[in-house]
C-alpha positions in Angstrom: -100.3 15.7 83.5 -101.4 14.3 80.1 -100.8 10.4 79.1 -98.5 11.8 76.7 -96.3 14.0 78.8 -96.4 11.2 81.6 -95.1 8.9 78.8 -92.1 11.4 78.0 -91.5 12.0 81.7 -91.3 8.3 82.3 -88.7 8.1 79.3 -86.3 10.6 81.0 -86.5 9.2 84.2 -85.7 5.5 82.7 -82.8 7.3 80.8 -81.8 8.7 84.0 -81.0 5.3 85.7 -77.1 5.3 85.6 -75.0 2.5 83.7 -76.0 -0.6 83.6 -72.3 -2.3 83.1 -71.1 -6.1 81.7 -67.8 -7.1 82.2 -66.0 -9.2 79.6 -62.5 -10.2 78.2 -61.1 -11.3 81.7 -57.7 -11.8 81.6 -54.7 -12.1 83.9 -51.1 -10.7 82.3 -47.7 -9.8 83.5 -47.6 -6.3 85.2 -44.4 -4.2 84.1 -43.9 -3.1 87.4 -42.2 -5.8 89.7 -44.4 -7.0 92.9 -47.9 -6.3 90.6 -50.2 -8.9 88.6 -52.2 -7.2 85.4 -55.7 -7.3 85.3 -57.4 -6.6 81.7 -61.1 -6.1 81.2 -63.7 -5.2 78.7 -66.4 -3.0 80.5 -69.5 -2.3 78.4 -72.6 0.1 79.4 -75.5 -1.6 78.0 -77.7 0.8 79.1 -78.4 4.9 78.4 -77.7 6.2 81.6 -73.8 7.3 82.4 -72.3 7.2 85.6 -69.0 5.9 87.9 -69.1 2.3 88.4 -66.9 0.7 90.9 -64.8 -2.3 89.2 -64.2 -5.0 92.0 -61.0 -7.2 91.1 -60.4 -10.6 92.8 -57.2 -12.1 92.2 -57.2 -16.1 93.2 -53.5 -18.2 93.6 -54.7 -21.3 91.6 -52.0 -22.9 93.5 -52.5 -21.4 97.2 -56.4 -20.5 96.9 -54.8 -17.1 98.8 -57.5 -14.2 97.0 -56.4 -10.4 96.5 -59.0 -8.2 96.0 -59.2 -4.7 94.5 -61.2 -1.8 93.3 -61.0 0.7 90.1 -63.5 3.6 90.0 -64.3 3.6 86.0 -66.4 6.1 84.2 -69.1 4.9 81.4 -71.0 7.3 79.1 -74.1 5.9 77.4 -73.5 2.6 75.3 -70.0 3.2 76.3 -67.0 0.6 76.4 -64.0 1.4 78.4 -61.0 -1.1 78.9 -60.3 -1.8 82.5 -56.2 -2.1 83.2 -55.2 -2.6 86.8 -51.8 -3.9 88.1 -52.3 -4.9 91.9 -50.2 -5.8 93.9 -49.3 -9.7 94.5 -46.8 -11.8 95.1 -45.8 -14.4 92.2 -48.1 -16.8 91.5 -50.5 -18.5 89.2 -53.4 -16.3 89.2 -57.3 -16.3 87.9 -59.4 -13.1 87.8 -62.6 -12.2 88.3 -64.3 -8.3 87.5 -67.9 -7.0 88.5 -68.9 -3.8 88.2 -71.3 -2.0 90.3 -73.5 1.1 90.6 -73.7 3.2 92.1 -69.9 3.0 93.8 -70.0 1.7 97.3 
């Protein structure tokens, strides 16, 4: 293999990676449906690749410290933003959010 079709090889591989996801826009909102807490996010693929990432919620009482976690299974095309919207399930409370996103899925 020539340094030139080793160079194009090495492009499709890198292309080839999966998503590479950033989560912003965290926010906690009323759910519509009683006995849930609304989780918003902004999941961006930075990257080239596409792929399923796995979107882990954690929900935190700020009053309690009691933490609810979650998962949402979101798919991301190249450069791709989707919007994460999750109602899980909680009692009332005073809650804080955190998102990650990982890939591959566990």
């Amino acid at each position: 293999m020539g340094p030139r079709a080793l160079g194009l090889a090495l492009l499709l591989v890198a292309g080839c990676g999966g998503p590479h996801a950033r989560v912003s826009n965290v926010r906690v909102e009323p759910s519509p449906t009683p006995g849930r807490i609304r989780v918003e996010a902004r999941v961006e693929n930075l990257g080239r690749g596409e792929g399923q990432v796995e979107a882990q919620i954690r929900l935190r009482d700020r009053r309690t410290g009691r933490a609810i976690a979650a998962e949402r299974n979101l798919e991301l095309r190249p450069h791709g933003t989707v919007a994460l919207v999750a109602d899980v399930e909680a009692p009332p409370g005073d809650y804080s959010a955190e998102v990650d996103a990982e890939y591959p899925p566990q």
